[in-house]
C-alpha positions as CSV (number, residue, x, y, z in Angstrom):
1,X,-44.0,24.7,79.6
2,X,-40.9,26.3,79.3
3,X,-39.9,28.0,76.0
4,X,-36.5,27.7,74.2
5,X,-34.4,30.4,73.4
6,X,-33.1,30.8,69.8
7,X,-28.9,31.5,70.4
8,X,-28.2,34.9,69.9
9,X,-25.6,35.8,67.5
10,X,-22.2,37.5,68.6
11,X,-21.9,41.2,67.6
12,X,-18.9,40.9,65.9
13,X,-20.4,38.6,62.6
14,X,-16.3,37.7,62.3
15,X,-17.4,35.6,66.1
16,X,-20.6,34.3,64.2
17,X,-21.0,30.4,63.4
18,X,-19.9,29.4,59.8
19,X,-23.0,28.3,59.5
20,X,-25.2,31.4,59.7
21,X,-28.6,29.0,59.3
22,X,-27.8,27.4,62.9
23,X,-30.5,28.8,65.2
24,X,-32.7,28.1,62.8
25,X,-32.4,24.5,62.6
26,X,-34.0,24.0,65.9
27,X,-37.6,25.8,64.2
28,X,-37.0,23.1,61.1
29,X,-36.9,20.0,63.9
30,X,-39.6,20.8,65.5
31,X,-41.5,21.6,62.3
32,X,-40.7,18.2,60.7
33,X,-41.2,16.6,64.5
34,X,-44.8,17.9,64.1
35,X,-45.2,16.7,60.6
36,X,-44.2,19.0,58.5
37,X,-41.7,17.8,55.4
38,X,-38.2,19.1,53.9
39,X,-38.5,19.7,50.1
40,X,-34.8,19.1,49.7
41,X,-33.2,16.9,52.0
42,X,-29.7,17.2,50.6
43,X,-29.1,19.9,52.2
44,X,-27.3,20.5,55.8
45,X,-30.2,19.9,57.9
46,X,-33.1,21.0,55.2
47,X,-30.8,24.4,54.8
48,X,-29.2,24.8,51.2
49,X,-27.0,27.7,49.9
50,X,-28.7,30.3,47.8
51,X,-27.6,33.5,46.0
52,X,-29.5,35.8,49.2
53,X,-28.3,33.3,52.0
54,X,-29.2,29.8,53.2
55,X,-33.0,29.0,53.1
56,X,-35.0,25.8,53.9
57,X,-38.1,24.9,52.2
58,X,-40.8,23.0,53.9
59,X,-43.7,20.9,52.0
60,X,-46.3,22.1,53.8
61,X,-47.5,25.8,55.7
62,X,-45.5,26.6,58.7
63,X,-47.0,26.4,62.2
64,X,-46.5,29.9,63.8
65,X,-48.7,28.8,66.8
66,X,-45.9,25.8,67.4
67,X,-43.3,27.7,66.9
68,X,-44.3,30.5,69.2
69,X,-45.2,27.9,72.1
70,X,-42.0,26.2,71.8
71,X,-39.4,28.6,71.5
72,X,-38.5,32.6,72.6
73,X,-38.4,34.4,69.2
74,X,-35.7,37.2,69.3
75,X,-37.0,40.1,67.6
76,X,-33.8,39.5,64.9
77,X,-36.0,36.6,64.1
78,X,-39.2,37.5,62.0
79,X,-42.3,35.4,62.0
80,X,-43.8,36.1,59.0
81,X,-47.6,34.8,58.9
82,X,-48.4,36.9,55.8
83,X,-45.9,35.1,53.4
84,X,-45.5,31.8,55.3
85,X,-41.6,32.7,56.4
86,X,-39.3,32.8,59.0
87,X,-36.8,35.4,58.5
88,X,-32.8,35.7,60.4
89,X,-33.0,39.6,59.6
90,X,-29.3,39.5,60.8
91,X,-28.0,36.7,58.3
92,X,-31.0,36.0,55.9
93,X,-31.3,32.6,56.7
94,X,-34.8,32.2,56.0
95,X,-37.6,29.1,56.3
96,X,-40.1,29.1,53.6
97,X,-43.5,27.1,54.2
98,X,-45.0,25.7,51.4
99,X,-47.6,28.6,50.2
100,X,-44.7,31.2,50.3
101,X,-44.0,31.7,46.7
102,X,-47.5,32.6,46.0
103,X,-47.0,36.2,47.9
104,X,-43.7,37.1,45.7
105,X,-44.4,38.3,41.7
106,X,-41.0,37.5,40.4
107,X,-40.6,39.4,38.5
108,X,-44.3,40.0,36.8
């Protein structure tokens, strides 16, 4: 089977898509393809604006095994098992599964 690649992002960030969640939607389609549910579906494609960039929240834990089977993570991209997350390091578009939260203190 043939991995996908996630697009690459121009150098120049003035190049860059408006949208700076876009190569992450394809890891939110096949997450929801596989079952997996959108906690907010009013966003653009599960992805909503937020103070530290545009985030989409899932209802359930992320599959890194699908993930990692279907498509060539870029190193820019972090799969983060520990805290349930995918991670654009270069935009901060980020995926958060369900049991995410539970790994940040906010604040405590």
């Amino acid at each position: 089977m043939t991995r996908r690649a996630i697009d690459p992002l121009p150098e120049d960030p003035r190049d860059a898509p408006a949208r700076y969640y876009e190569r992450l939607v394809p890891l939110v389609e096949v997450l929801v393809q596989a079952g997996n549910g959108l906690l907010n579906e009013h966003g653009d494609r599960g992805f909503i604006p937020q103070p530290d960039g545009y985030n989409a929240y899932l209802t359930g834990p992320i599959d890194f095994d699908l993930l990692e089977r279907e498509f060539e993570v870029p190193d820019d991209v972090q799969l983060d098992r520990e805290r349930d997350m995918v991670v654009d390091r270069r935009t901060f578009a980020t995926i958060y599964g369900s049991t995410a939260g539970q790994h940040f203190s906010w604040g405590r």
